[in-house]
C-alpha positions in Angstrom: 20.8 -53.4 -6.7 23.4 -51.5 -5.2 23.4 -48.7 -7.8 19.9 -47.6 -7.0 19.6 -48.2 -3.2 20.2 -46.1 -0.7 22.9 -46.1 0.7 23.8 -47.2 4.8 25.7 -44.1 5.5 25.7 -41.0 3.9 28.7 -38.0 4.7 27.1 -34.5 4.8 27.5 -30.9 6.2 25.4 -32.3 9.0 27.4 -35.1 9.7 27.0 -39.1 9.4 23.3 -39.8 8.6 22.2 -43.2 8.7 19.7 -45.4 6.8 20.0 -48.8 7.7 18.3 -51.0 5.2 17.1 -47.6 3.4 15.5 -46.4 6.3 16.4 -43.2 8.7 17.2 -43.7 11.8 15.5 -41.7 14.5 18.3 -39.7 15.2 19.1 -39.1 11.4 15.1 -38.2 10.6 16.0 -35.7 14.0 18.5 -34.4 12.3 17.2 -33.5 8.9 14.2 -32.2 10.3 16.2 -29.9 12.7 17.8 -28.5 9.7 14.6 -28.4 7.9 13.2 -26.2 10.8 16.2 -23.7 10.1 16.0 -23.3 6.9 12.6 -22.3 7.0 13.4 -20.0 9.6 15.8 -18.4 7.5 13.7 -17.9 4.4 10.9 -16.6 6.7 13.3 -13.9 8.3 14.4 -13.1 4.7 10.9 -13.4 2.8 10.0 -10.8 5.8 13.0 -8.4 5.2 11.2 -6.5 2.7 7.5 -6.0 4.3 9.1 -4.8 7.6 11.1 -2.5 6.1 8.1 -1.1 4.1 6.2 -1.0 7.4 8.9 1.0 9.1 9.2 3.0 6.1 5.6 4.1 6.1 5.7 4.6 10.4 8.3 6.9 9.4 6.0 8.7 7.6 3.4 9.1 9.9 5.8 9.5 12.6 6.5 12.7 11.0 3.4 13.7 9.7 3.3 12.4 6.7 0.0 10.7 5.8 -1.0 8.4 2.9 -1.5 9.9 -0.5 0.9 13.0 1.0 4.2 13.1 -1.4 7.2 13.1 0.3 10.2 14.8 -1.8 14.2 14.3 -0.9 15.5 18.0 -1.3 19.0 16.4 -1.6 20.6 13.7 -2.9 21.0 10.2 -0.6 24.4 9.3 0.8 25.9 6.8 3.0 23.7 8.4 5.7 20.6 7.7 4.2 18.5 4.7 6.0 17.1 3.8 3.1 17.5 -0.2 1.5 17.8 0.6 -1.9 18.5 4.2 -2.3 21.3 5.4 -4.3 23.1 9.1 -4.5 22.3 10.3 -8.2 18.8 10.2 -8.0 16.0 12.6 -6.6 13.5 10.4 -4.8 9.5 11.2 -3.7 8.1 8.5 -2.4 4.0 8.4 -0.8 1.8 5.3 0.3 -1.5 5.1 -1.4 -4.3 3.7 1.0 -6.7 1.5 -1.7 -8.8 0.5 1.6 -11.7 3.0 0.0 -11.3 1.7 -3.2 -9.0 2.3 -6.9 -7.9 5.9 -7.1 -6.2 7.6 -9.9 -3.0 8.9 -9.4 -1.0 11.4 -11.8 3.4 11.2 -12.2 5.0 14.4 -12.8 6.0 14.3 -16.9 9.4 13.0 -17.6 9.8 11.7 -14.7 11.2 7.5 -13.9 8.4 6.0 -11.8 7.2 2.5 -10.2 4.9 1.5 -8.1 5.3 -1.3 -5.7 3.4 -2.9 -3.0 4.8 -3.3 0.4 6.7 -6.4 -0.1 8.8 -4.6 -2.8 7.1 -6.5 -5.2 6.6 -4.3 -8.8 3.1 -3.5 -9.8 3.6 -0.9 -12.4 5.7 1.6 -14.1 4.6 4.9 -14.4 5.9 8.1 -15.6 8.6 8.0 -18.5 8.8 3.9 -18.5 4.5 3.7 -18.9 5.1 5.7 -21.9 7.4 3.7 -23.4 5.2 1.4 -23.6 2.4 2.8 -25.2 
């Protein structure tokens, strides 16, 4: 039945595939996978974005000293300067890594204060600080 069968040609941003009696040709099979192969690409360079920032983030830190569980606090406000992904110029940032390698630690935000933790993908854990107390 032609409504349900596939059809011999079919016009796409990749040009004239073929599927002669429902089938791909080699070169159409080629084709798609090709594409396939660069759209994973894509996604892994952009899944990636985030960790590798985080990592360069955090050599930063040790580049200047600044080790893990240390509290790094922004004396000024960011501007267009600022290498920073997400930062934003009305806002007074302190940012530190916490190493769990030994195990959980407890960790204390200054009162009144907007707070988050995320891992190093970027990806939320918690809120702490003014939103945590919302909450309870």
């Amino acid at each position: 039945m032609e409504s349900i069968s596939t059809p011999e040609q079919v016009e796409t941003h990749l040009g004239s595939l073929e599927f002669p009696l429902g089938m791909p040709t080699e070169e159409t099979a080629n084709r798609v996978y090709d594409h396939l192969d660069h759209v994973y690409a894509v996604s892994a360079f952009l899944n990636a974005y985030s960790g590798v920032d985080m990592w360069a983030f955090r050599k930063g830190f040790l580049d200047a000293g600044i080790r893990d569980h240390d509290v790094m606090i922004c004396s000024e406000f960011m501007d267009a300067k600022s290498l920073v992904l997400t930062g934003n110029a009305d806002t007074v940032y302190f940012v530190t890594f916490l190493d769990l390698t030994e195990g959980p630690m407890v960790v204390e935000m200054p009162p009144g204060t907007l707070n988050f933790v995320n891992d190093m993908w970027f990806r939320w854990v918690t809120d702490a600080g003014l939103p945590a107390m919302a909450m309870s």
